[in-house]
C-alpha positions in Angstrom: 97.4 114.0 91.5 95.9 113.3 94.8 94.4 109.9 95.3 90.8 109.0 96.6 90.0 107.0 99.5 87.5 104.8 97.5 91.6 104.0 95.6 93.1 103.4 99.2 90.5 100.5 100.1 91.3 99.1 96.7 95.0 98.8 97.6 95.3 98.2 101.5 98.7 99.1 102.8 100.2 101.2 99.8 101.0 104.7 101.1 99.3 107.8 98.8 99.4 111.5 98.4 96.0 112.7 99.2 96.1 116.2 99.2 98.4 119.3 99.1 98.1 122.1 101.2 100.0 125.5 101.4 101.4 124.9 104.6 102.1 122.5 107.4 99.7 123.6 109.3 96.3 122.8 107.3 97.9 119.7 106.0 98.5 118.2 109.9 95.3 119.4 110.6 93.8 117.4 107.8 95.5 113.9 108.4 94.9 114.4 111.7 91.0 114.4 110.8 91.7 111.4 108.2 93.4 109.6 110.8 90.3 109.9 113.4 87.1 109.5 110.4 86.4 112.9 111.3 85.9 113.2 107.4 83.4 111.1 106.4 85.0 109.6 103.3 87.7 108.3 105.5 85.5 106.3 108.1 85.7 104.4 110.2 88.2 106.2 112.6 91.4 104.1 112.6 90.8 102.9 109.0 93.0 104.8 107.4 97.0 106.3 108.8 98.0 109.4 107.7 100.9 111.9 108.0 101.8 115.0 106.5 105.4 116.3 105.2 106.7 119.6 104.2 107.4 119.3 100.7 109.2 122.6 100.7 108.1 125.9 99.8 105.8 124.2 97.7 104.1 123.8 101.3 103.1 120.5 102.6 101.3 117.2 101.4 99.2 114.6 103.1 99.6 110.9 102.3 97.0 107.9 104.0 97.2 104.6 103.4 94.2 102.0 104.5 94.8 99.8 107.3 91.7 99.0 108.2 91.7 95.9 105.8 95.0 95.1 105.1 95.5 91.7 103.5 99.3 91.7 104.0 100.2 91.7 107.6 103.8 93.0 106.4 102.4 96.7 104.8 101.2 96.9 108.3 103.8 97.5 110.1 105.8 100.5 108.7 103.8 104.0 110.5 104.9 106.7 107.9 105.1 107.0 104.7 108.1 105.9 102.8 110.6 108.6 101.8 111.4 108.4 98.0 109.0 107.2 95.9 105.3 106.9 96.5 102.3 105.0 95.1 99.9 107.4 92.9 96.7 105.3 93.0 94.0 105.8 90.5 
């Protein structure tokens, strides 16, 4: 279940799937406009990192994470997502 970005802010640093997309293509294209606030729910610009992955031929998902207050200096540091398990925030 994708995750909100009103969930990211509540857990700074913890990596999410936010949305699934058919193929690579619209889901780069979408964390590329999470990553610069060009969707409003994901602003300021730089608030928020996000990546996408091929998941298959499932297509591809997007996960984000908010950065833009991270408590933990240590969350911080690692740039995409973890492979293996991910956080589902709710």
């Amino acid at each position: 279940m994708p995750t909100t970005p009103r969930a990211l802010r509540a857990r700074p640093g913890d990596w999410a799937l936010v949305a699934e997309r058919p193929a690579i293509g619209p889901a780069s294209n979408l964390a590329y406009r999470i990553r610069t606030g060009k969707l409003a729910a994901f602003r300021p610009a730089g608030a928020f990192e996000a990546h996408s992955r091929s998941t298959g031929d499932e297509g591809a998902g997007v996960w984000a994470r908010y950065v833009g207050g991270t408590a933990d200096p240590a969350k911080a540091i690692r740039r995409e997502p973890p492979h293996g398990e991910l956080v589902t925030v709710e």
